[in-house]
C-alpha positions as a Markdown table, in Angstrom:
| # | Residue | x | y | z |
|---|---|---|---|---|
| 1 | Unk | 35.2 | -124.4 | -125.2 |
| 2 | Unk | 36.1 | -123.4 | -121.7 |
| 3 | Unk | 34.9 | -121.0 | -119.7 |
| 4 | Unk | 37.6 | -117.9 | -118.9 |
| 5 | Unk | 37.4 | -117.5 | -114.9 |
| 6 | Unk | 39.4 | -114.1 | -114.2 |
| 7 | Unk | 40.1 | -115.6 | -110.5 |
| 8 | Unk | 42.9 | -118.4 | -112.6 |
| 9 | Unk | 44.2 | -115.0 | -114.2 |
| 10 | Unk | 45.0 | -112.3 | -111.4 |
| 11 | Unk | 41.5 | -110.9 | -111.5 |
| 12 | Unk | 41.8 | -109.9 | -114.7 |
| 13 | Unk | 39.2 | -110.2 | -118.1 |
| 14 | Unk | 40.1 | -111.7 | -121.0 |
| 15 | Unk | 40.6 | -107.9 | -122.3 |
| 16 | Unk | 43.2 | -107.5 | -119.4 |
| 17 | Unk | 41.0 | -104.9 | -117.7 |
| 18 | Unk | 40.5 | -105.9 | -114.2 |
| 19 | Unk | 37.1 | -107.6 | -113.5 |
| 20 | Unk | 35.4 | -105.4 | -111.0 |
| 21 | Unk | 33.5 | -108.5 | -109.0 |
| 22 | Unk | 36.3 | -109.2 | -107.5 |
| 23 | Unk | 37.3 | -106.2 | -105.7 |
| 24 | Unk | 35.6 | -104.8 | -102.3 |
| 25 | Unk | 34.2 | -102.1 | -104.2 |
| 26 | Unk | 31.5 | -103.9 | -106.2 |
| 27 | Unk | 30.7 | -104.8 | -102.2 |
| 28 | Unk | 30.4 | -108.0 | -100.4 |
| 29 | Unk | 34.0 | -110.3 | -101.3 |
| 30 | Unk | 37.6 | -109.4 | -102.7 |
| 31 | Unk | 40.2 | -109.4 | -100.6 |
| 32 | Unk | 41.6 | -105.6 | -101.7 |
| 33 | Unk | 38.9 | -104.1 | -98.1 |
| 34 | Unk | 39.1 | -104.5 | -94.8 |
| 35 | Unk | 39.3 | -108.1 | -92.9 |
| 36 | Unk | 35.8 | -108.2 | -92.1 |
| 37 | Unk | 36.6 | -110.0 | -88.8 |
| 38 | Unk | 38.7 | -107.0 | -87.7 |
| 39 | Unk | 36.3 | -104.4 | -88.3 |
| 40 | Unk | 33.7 | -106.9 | -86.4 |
| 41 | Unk | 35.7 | -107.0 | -83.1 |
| 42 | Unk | 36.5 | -102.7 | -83.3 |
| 43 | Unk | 32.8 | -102.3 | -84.0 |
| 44 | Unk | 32.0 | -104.7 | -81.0 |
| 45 | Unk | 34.6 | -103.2 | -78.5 |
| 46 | Unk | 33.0 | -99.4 | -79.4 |
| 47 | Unk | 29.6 | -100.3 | -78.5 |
| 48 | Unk | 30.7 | -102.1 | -74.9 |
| 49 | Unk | 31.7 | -105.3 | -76.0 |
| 50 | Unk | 35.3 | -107.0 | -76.1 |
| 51 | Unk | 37.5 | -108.4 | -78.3 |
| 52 | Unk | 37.2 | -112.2 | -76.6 |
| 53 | Unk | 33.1 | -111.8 | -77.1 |
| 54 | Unk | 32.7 | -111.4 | -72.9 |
| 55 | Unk | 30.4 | -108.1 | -72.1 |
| 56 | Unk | 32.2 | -105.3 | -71.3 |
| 57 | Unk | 29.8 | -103.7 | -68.5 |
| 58 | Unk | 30.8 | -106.1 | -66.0 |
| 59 | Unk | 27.6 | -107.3 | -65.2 |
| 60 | Unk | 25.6 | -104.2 | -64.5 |
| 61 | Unk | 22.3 | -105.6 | -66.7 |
| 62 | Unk | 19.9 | -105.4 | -64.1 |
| 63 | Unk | 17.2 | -108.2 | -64.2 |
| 64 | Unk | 13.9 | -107.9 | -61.8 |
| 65 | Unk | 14.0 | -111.7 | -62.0 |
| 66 | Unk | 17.0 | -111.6 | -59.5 |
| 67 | Unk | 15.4 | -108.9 | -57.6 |
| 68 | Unk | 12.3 | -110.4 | -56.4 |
| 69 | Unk | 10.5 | -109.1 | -59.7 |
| 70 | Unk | 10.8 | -105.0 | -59.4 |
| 71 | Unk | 12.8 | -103.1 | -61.2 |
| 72 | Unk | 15.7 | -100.4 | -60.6 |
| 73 | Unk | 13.0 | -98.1 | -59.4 |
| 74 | Unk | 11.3 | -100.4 | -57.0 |
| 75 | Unk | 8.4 | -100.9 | -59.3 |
| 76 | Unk | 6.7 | -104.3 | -59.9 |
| 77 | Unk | 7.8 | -105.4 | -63.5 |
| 78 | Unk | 5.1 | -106.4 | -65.3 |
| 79 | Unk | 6.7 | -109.3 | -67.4 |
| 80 | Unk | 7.8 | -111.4 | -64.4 |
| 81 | Unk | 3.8 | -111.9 | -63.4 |
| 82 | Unk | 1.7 | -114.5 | -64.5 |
| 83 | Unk | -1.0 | -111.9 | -65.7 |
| 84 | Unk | 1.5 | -111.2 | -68.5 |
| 85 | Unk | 1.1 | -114.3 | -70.4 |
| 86 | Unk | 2.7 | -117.5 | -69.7 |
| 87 | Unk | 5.4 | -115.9 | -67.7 |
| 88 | Unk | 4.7 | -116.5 | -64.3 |
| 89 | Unk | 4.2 | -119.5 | -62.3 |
| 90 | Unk | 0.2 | -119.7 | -61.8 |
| 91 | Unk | -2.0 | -119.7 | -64.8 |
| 92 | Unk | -2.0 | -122.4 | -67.7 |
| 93 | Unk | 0.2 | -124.7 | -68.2 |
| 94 | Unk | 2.1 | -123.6 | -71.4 |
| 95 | Unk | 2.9 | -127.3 | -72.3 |
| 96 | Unk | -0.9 | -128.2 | -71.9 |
| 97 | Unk | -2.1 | -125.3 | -74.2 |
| 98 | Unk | 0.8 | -125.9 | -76.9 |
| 99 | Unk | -0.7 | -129.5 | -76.8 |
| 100 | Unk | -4.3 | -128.3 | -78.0 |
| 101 | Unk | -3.3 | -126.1 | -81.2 |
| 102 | Unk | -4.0 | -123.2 | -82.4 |
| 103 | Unk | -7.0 | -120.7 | -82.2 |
| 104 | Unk | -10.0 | -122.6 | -81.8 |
């Protein structure tokens, strides 16, 4: 006995009725919805971003690591300080302490 696979038959049941996991309604796959890759680029291009993946603010992410560590307002930003963690320059070596595990 084989097994009746509506995809070989137009989508279709055995009873002719059109099998419902194959259309975009039943959700994720058919090909009767949107091209997924289209509504990916509109949906990136309203939230700042373009079509050929580049950012569309044109570079204006500020980053205190290009600005001696402060921030927009002239502050100090925390994370670019050793204090923070293993962020900064001085403190342990993050290599060294990976090397001796976990919590001890």
């Amino acid at each position: 006995m084989s097994t009746y696979k509506p995809t070989e038959h137009d989508g279709l049941t055995k009873s002719g009725e059109p099998d419902k996991r194959l259309s975009s309604e039943h959700g994720f796959g058919g090909s009767d919805g949107p091209d997924p890759v289209e509504a990916g680029r509109k949906g990136g291009q309203a939230s700042g971003g373009s079509a050929d993946g580049e950012s569309g603010s044109g570079g204006d992410n500020y980053k205190p690591s290009e600005h001696g560590g402060l921030k927009k307002d002239g502050t100090e930003d925390q994370r670019t300080k050793s204090t923070h963690g293993f962020g900064g320059d001085s403190g342990p070596d993050p290599v060294e302490e990976g090397k001796k595990g976990g919590s001890q």
